[in-house]
C-alpha positions as CSV (number, residue, x, y, z in Angstrom):
1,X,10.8,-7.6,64.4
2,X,13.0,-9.7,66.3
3,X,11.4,-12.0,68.9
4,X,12.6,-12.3,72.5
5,X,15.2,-14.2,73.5
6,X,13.9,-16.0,76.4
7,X,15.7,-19.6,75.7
8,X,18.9,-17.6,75.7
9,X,20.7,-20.2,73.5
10,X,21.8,-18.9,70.1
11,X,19.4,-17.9,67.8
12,X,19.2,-18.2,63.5
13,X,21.3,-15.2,61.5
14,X,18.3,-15.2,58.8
15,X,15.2,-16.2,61.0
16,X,16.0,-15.6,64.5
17,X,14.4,-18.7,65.6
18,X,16.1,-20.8,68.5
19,X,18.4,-23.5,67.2
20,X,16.2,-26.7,67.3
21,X,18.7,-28.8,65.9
22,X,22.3,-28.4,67.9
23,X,24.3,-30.9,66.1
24,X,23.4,-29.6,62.2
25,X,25.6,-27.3,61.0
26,X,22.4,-25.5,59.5
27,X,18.9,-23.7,60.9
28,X,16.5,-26.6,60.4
29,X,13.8,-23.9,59.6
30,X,15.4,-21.9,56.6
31,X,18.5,-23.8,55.7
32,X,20.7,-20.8,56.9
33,X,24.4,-22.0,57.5
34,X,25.3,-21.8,61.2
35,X,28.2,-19.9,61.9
36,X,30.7,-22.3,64.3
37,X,31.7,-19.0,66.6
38,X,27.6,-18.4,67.3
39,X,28.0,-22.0,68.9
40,X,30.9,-21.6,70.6
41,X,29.9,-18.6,72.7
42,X,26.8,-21.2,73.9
43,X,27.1,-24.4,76.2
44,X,25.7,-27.7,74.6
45,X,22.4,-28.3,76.4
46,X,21.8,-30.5,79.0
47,X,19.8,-32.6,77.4
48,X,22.3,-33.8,74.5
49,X,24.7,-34.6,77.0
50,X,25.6,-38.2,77.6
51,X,24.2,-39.8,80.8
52,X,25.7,-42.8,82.4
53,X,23.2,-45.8,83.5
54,X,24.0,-48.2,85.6
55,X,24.2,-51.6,84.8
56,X,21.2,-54.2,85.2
57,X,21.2,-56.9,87.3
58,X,22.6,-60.5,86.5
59,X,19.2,-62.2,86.9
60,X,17.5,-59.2,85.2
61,X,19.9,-59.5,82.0
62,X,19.6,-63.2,82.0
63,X,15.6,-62.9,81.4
64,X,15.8,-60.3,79.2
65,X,18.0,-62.6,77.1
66,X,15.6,-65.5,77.4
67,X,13.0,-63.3,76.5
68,X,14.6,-62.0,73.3
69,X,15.5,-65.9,72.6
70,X,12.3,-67.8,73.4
71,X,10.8,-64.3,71.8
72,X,11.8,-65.1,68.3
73,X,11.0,-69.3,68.4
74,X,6.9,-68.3,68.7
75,X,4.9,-69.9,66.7
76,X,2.4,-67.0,66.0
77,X,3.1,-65.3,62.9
78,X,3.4,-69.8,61.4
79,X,0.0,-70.0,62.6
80,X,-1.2,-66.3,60.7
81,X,0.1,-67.8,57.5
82,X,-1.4,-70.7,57.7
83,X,-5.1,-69.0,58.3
84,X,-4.4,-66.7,55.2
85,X,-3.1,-69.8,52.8
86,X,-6.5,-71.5,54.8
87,X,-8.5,-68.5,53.7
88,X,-7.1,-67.7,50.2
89,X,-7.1,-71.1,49.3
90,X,-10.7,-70.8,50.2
91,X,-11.8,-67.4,49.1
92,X,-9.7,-68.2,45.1
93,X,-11.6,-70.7,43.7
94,X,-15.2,-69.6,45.4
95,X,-14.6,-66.2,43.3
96,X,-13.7,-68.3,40.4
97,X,-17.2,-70.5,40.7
98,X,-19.1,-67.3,41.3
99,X,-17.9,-65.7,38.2
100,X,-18.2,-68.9,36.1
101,X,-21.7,-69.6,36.7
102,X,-22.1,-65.9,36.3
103,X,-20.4,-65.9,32.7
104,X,-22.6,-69.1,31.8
105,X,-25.9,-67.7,32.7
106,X,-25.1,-64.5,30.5
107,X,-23.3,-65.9,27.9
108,X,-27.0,-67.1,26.4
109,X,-28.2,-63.4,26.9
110,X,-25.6,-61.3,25.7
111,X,-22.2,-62.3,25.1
112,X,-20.7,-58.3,25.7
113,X,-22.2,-58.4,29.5
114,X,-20.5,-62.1,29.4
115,X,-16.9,-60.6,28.2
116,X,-17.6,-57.9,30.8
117,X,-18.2,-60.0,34.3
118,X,-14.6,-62.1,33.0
119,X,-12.7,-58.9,33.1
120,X,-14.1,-58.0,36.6
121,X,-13.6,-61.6,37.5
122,X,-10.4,-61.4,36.9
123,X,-9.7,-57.8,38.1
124,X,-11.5,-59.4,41.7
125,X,-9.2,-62.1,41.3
126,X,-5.8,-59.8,40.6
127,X,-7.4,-57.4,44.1
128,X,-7.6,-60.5,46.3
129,X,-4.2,-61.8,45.3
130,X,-2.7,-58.7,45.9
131,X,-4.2,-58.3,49.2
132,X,-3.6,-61.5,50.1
133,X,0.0,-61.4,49.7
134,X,0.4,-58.1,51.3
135,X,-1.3,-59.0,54.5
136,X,1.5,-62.5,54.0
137,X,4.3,-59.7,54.1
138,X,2.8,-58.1,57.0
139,X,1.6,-61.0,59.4
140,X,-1.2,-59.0,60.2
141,X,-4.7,-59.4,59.2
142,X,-5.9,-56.8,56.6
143,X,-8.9,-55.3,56.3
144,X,-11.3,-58.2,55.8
145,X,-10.9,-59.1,59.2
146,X,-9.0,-61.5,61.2
């Protein structure tokens, strides 16, 4: 069953879809090769056509510059950094002193639970790190919170 042609642009040898994609040389659907002759016998559409703007106002360009230029001297992603070096600097050695006073009180009891809270010390230790420096890449605050 072939379905209705009520675009009536050129349609897919194999699948007889519409062609979504004018510039490929192929149907985007099934991968079918797209004869050049089916195109030809078609107009490009409107919409792929190139369209000429006019120009912008001097004063108009002029603060769009400044904008772009006084855009990139902010200071706000500095001060982000600062409040995660602030807050890792912080949150590092407070999971260290948890975990320490943790290991001394069961090192008495049993030293197995005492080998076990240093290796999720340390695997808390290696998850704030990384999150840490991927909210650094990012500038944006991850989710603990701003």
């Amino acid at each position: 069953m072939t379905p209705p042609t009520a675009t009536g642009g050129p349609r897919c040898p194999r699948c007889h879809r519409a062609l979504a994609a004018w510039r490929l040389g192929h149907c985007i659907y099934c991968g079918e090769t797209i004869p050049a002759e089916l195109k030809a016998a078609f107009a490009e559409p409107e919409g792929l056509k190139w369209v000429e703007r006019p120009d912008l106002p001097t004063d108009l360009s002029k603060k769009l510059e400044m904008m772009r230029i006084v855009g990139n001297e902010t200071q706000a992603p500095r001060k982000t950094r600062v409040a995660w070096a602030v807050a890792a600097g912080v949150a590092f050695p407070l999971l260290i002193a948890i975990f320490y006073f943790a290991y001394v009180l069961l090192r008495r009891l049993s030293p197995v639970s005492s080998a076990l809270v240093i290796i999720v010390g340390m695997g808390g230790l290696g998850y704030l790190i990384v999150s840490f420096l991927k909210a650094r890449e990012k500038g944006l605050p991850n989710k603990f919170g701003r």
